[in-house]
N, C-alpha and C positions, 0 to 999 in steps of 0.2 A: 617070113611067111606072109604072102599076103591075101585081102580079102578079095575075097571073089563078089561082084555085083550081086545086089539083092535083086530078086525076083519074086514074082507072083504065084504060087503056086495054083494049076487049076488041072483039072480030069480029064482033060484030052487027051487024044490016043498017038498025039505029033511028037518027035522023040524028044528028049532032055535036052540036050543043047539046041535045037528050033525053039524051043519055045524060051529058054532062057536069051538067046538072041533078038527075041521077039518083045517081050516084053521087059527087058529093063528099060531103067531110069536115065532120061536123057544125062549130059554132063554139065554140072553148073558152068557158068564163068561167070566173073565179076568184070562187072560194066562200067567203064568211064567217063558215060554219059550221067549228068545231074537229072532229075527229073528238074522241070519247070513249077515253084513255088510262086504262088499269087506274090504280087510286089507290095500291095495294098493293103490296109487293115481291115478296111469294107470286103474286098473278095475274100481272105480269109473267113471271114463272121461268116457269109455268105456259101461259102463252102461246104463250113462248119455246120451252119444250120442245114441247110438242102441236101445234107448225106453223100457229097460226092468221098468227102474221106471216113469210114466210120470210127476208124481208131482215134483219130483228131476228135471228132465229136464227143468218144468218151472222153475224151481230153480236156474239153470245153465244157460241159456236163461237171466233171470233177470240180475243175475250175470255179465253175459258179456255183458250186455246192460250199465250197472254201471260203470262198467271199463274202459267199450270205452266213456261213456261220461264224467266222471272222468279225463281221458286222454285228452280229446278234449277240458276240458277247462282247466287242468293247460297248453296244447300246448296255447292256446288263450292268458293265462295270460303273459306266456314265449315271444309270439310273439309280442304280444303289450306292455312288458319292454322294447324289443327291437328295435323297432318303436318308443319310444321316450328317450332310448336315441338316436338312431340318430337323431331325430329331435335337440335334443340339440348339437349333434355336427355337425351340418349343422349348428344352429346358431349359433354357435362360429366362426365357417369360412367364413360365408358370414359377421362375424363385423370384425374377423381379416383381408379378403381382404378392406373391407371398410378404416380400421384404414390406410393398407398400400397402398390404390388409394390416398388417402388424404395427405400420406409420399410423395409419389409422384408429386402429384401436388405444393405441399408446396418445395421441392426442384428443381423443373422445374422452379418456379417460381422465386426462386434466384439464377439461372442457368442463367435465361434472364437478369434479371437487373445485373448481374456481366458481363455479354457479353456487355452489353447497355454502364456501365462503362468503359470498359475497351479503348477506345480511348484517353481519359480523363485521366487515369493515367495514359497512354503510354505516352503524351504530357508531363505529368507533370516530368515522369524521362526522356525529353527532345528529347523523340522519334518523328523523323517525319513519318509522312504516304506517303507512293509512292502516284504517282502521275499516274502513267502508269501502266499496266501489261506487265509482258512480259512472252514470252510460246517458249520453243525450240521446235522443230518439227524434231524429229527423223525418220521419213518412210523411207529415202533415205539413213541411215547410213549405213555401212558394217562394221563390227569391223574387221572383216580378212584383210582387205583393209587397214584398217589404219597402223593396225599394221605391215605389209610387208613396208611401206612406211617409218614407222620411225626406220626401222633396216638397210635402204639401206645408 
């Protein structure tokens, strides 16, 4: 069985077979001829942009939508490698200053008890400790003065 050409249905008063003669669908063939593609990378782009092909340009469109979010996350990946290593070399330095607040403290600490000692073994290699202070009080010196006096 086969089919019979599709046709347009319309309200005219011209008989059934006239007007199916009339308006069907011409008959495909397929063409041998290549169409002509730009040779260039330039005339493509060019094409692409000025809208001679429009399915191409969705093409290109998609394209650069790919690219830029492609780029957007290996920058994302890029940016959050290096957001943790610093995070690890932030904690590295906040335990290295740790380790040396604690160097610290641990040598202040026998900084005082060697002070604390130190009368105790002054006495024992037979030193005494003063008893008084005393303080020279130079304001009133003139060194020019003295010296004229002990040349005369």
């Amino acid at each position: 069985m086969s089919a019979s050409p599709r046709t347009a249905r319309t309200r005219s008063s011209a008989p059934r077979g006239a007007q199916a003669r009339a308006q069907s669908r011409p008959e495909l063939r397929v063409s041998a001829e290549k169409p002509q593609s730009p040779a260039t990378f330039p005339e493509r782009v060019r094409q692409a942009v000025t809208g001679a092909r429009p399915r191409r340009v969705r093409v290109f469109h998609f394209v650069c939508a790919l690219v830029f979010l492609a780029a957007s996350l290996i920058g994302s990946l890029v940016l959050r490698t290096q957001m943790v290593e610093d995070s690890f070399a932030i904690t590295e330095t906040q335990q290295s200053i740790g380790r040396l607040t604690q160097d610290i403290q641990e040598r202040q600490t026998k900084l005082d008890s060697l002070q604390a000692s130190l009368p105790q073994k002054a006495q024992k290699l037979g030193m005494v400790p003063g008893t008084d202070s005393l303080t020279v009080d130079l304001n009133g010196y003139d060194a020019s003065n003295s010296n004229t006096k002990g040349n005369k």
